[in-house]
FILUM-353562 format. One record per atom (N, C-alpha, C, O): x, y, z. Coordinates in nm, 3 decimals, decimal comma. Atoms other than C-alpha are relative to their C-alpha. Layout:
// FILUM-353562
MARMI	X	Y	Z
...
END
This chain:
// FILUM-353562
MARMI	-0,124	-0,063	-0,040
MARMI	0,883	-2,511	-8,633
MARMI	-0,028	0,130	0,076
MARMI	0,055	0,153	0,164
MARMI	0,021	-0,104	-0,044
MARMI	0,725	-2,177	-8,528
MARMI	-0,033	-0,027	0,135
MARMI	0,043	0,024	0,217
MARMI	0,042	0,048	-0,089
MARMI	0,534	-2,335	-8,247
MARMI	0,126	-0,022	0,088
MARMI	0,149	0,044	0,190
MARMI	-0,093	0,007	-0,068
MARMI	0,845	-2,480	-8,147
MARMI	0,095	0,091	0,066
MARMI	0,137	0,084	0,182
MARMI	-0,042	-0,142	-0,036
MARMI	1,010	-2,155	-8,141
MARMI	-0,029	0,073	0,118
MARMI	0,061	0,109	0,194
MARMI	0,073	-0,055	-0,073
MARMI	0,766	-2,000	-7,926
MARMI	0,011	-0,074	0,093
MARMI	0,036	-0,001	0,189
MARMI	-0,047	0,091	-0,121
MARMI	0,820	-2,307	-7,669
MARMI	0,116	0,043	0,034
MARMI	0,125	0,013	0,153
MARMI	-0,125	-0,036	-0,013
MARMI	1,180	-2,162	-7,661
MARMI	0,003	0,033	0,076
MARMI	0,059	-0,010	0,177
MARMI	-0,022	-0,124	-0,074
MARMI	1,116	-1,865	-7,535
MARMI	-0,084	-0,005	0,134
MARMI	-0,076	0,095	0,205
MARMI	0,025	0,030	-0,150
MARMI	0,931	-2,000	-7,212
MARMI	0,098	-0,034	0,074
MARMI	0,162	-0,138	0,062
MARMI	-0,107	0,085	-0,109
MARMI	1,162	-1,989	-6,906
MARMI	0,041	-0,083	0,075
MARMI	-0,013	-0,187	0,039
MARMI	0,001	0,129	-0,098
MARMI	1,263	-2,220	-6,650
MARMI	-0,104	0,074	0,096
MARMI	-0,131	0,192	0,076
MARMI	0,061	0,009	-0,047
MARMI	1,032	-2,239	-6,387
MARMI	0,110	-0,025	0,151
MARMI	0,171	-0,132	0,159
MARMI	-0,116	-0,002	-0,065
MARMI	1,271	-2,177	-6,084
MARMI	-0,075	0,046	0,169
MARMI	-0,015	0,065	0,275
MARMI	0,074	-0,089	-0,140
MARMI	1,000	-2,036	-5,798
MARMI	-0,129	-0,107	0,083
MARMI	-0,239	-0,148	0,048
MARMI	0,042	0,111	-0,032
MARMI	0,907	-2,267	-5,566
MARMI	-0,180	0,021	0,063
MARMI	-0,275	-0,051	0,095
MARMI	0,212	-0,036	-0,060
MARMI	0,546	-2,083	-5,452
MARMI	-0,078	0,004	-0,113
MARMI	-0,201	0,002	-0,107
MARMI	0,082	-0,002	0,133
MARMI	0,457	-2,071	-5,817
MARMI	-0,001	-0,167	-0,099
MARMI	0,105	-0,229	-0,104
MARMI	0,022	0,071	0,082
MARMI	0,316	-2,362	-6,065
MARMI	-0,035	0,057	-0,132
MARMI	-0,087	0,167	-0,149
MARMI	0,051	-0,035	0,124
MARMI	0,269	-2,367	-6,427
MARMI	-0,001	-0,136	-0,018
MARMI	0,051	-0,229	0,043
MARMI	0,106	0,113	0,049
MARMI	0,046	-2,603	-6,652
MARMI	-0,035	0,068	-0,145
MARMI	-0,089	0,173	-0,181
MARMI	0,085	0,028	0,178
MARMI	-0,013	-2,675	-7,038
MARMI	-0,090	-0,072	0,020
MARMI	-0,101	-0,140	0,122
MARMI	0,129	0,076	0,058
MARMI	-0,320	-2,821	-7,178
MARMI	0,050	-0,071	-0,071
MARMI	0,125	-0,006	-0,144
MARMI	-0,038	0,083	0,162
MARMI	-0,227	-3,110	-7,442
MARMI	-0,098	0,060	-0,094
MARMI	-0,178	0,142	-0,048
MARMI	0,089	-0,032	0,078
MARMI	-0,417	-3,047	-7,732
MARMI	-0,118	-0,149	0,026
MARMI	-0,098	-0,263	0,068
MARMI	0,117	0,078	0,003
MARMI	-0,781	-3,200	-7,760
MARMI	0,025	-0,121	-0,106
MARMI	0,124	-0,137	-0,177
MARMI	0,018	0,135	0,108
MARMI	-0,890	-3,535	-7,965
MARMI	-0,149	0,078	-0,045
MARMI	-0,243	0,130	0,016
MARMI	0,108	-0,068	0,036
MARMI	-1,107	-3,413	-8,194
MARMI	-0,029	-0,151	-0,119
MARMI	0,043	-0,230	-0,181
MARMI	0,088	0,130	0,084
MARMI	-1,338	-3,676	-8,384
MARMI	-0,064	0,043	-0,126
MARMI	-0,141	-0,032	-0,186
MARMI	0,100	-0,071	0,111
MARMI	-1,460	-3,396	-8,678
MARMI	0,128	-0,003	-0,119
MARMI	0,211	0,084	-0,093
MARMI	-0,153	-0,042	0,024
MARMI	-1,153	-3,418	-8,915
MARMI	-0,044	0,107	-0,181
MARMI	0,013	0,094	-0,290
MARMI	0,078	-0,090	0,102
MARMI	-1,378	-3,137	-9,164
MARMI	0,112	0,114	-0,044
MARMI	0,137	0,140	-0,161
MARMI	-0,129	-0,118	0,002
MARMI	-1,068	-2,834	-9,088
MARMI	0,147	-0,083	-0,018
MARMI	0,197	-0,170	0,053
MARMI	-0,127	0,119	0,016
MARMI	-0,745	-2,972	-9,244
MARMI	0,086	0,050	0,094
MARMI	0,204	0,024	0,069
MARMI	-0,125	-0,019	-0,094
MARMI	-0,552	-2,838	-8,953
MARMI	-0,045	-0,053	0,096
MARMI	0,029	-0,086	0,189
MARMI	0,047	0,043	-0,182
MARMI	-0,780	-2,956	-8,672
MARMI	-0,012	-0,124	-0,018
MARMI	-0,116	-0,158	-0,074
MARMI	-0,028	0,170	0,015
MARMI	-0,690	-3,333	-8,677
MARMI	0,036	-0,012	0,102
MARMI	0,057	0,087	0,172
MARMI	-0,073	0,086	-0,102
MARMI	-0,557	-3,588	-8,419
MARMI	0,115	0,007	-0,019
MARMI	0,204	0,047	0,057
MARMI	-0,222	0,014	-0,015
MARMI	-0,212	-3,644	-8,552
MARMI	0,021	0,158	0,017
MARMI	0,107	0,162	0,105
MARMI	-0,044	-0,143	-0,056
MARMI	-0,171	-3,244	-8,505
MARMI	-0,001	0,035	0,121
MARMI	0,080	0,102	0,184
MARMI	0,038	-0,055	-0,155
MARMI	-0,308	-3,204	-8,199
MARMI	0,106	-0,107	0,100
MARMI	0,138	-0,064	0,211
MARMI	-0,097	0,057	-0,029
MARMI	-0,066	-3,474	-8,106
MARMI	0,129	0,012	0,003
MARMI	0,205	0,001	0,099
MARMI	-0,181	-0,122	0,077
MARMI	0,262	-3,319	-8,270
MARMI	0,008	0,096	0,090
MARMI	0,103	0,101	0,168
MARMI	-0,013	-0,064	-0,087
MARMI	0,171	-3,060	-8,093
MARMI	0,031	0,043	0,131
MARMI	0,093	0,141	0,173
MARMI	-0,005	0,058	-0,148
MARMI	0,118	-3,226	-7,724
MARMI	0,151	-0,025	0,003
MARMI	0,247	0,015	0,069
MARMI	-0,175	0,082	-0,045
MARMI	0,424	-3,408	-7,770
MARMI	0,093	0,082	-0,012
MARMI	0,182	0,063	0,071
MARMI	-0,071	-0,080	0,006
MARMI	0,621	-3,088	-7,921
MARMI	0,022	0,091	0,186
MARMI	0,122	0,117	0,252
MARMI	0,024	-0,111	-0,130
MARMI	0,501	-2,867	-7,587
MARMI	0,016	-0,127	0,134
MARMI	0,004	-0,096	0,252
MARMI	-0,065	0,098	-0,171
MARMI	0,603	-3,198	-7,317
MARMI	0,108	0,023	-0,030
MARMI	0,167	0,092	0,053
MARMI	-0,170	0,034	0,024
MARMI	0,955	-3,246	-7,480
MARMI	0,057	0,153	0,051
MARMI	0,147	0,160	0,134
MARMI	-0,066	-0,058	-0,056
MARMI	1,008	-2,901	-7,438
MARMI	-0,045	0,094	0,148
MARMI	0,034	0,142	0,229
MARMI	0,041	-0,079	-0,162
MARMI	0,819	-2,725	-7,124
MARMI	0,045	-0,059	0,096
MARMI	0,109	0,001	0,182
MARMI	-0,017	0,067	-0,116
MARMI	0,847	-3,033	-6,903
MARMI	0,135	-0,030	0,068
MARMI	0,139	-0,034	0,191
MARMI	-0,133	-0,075	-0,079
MARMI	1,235	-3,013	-6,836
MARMI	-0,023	0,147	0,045
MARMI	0,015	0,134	0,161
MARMI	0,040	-0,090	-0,042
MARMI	1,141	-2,663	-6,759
MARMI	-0,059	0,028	0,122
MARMI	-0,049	0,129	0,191
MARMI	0,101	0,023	-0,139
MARMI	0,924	-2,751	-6,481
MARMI	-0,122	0,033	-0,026
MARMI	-0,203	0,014	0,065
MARMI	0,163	0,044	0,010
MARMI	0,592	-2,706	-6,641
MARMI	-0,085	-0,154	0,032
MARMI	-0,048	-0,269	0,005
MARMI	0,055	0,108	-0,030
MARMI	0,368	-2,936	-6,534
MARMI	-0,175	0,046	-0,125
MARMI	-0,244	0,144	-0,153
MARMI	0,114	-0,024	0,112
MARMI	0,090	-3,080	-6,817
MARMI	-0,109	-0,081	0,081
MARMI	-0,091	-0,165	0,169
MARMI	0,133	0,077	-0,015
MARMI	-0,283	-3,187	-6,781
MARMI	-0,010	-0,061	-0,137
MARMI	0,009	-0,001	-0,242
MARMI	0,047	0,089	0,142
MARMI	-0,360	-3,416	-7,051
MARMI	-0,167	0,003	-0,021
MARMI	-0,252	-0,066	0,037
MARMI	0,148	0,001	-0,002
MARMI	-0,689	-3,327	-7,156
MARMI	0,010	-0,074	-0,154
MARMI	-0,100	-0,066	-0,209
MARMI	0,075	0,072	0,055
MARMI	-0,636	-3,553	-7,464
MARMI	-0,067	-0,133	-0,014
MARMI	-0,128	-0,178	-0,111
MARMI	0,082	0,098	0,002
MARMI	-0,750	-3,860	-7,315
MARMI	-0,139	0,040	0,055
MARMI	-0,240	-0,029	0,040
MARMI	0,147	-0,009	-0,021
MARMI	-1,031	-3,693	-7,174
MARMI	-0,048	0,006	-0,090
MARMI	-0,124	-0,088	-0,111
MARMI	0,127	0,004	0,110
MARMI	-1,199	-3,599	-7,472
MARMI	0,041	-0,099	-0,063
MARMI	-0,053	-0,140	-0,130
MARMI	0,012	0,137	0,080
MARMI	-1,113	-3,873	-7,624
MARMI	-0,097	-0,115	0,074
MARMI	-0,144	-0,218	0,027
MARMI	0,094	0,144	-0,073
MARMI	-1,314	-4,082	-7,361
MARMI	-0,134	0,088	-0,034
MARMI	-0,235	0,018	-0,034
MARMI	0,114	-0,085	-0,017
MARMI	-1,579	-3,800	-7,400
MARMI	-0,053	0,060	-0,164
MARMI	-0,128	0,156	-0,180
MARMI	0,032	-0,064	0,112
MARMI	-1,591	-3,782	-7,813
MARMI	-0,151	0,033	-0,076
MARMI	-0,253	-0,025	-0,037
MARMI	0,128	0,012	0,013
MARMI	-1,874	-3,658	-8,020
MARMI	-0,123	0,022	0,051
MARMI	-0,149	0,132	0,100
MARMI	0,124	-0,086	-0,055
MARMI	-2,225	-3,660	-7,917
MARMI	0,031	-0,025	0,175
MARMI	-0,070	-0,027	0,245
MARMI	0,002	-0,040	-0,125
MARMI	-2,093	-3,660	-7,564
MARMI	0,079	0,104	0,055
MARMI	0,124	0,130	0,167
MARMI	-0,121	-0,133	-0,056
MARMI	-1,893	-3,364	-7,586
MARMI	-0,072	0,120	-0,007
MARMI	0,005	0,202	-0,057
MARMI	0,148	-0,062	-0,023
MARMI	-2,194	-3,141	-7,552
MARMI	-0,019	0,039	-0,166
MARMI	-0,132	0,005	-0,201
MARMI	0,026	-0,041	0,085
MARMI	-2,171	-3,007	-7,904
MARMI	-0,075	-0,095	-0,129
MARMI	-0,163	-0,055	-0,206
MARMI	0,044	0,109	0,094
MARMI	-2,237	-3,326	-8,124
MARMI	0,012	0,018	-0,155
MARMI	-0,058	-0,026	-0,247
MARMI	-0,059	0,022	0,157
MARMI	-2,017	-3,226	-8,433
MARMI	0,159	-0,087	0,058
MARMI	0,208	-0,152	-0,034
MARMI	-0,136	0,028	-0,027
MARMI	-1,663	-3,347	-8,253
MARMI	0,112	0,100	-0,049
MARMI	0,229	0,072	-0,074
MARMI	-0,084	-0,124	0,033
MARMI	-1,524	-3,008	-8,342
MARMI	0,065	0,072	0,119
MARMI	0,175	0,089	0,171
MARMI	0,043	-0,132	-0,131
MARMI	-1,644	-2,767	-8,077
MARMI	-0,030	-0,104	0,144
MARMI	-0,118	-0,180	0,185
MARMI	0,028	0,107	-0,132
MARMI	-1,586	-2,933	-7,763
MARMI	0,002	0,028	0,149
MARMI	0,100	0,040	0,223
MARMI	0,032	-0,125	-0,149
MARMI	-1,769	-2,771	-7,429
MARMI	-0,047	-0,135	0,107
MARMI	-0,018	-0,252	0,082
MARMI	0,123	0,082	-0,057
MARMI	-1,993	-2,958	-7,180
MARMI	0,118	-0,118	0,097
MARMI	0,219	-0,075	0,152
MARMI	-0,087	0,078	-0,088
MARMI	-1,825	-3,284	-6,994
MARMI	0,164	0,008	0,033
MARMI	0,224	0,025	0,138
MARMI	-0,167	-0,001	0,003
MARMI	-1,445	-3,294	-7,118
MARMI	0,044	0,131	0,078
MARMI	0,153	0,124	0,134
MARMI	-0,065	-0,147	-0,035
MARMI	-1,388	-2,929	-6,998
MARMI	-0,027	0,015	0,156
MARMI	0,038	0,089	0,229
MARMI	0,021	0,025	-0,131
MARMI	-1,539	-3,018	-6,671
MARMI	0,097	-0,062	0,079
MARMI	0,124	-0,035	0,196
MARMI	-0,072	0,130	-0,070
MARMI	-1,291	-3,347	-6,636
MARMI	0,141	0,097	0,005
MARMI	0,209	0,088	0,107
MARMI	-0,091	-0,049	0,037
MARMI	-1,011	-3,102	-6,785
MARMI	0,055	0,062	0,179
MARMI	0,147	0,031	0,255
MARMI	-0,014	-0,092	-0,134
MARMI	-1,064	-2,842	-6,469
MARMI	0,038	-0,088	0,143
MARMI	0,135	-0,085	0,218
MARMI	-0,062	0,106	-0,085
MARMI	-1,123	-3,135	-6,244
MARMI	0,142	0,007	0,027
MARMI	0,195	0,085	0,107
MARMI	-0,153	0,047	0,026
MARMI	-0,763	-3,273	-6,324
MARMI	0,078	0,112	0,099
MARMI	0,145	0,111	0,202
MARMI	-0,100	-0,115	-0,044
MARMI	-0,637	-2,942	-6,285
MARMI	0,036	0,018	0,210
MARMI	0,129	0,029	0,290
MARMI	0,024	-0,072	-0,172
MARMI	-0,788	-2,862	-5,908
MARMI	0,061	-0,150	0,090
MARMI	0,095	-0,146	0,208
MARMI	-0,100	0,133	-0,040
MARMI	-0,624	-3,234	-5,839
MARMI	0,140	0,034	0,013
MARMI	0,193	0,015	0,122
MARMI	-0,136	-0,033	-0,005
MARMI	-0,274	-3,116	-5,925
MARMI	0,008	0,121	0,095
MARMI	0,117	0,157	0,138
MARMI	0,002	-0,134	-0,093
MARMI	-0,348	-2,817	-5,715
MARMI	0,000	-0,033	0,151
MARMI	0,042	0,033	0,246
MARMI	0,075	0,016	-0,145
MARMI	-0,467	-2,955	-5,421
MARMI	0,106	-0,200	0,048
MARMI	0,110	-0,263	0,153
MARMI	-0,086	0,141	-0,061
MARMI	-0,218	-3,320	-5,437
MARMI	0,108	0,018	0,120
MARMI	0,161	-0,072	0,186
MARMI	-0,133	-0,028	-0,093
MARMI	0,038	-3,152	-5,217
MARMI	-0,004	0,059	0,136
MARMI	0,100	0,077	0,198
END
């Protein structure tokens, strides 16, 4: 509910020389921290589309990347801490939405 809250108070997006961009939350494959799970990081994603994206935020979905990238290929090799490829594909993405228009 707090989270949600805090989505509130982001404005519309009304300026046509400016973009904005969320991150989804990651897929994390370590489920050791009882808050850092999949179904959260999901709740989450889906809480911050429903409400930014009428807004005119625009999202990168970085959780299918790491999800294609879990584990020992996510440079760290606990599925916690996740640096190395996914964060590469993440940026990628990004400089795509930047540069599609």
């Amino acid at each position: 509910k707090e989270f949600g809250n805090k989505l509130d108070a982001y404005g519309e997006i009304n300026n046509e020389t400016s973009e904005y961009y969320f991150v989804t939350g990651f897929y994390f494959s370590s489920e050791r921290e009882p808050h850092v799970i999949v179904d959260r990081s999901l709740q989450f994603s889906n809480l911050a589309w429903k409400k930014l994206t009428p807004k005119g935020y625009k999202m990168i979905n970085a959780f299918d990347v790491t999800a294609a990238f879990t584990y020992d290929s996510d440079g760290q090799n606990d599925g916690l801490h996740i640096t190395g490829p996914p964060i590469r594909a993440i940026l990628t993405k990004f400089f795509h939405h930047l540069c599609q228009e």
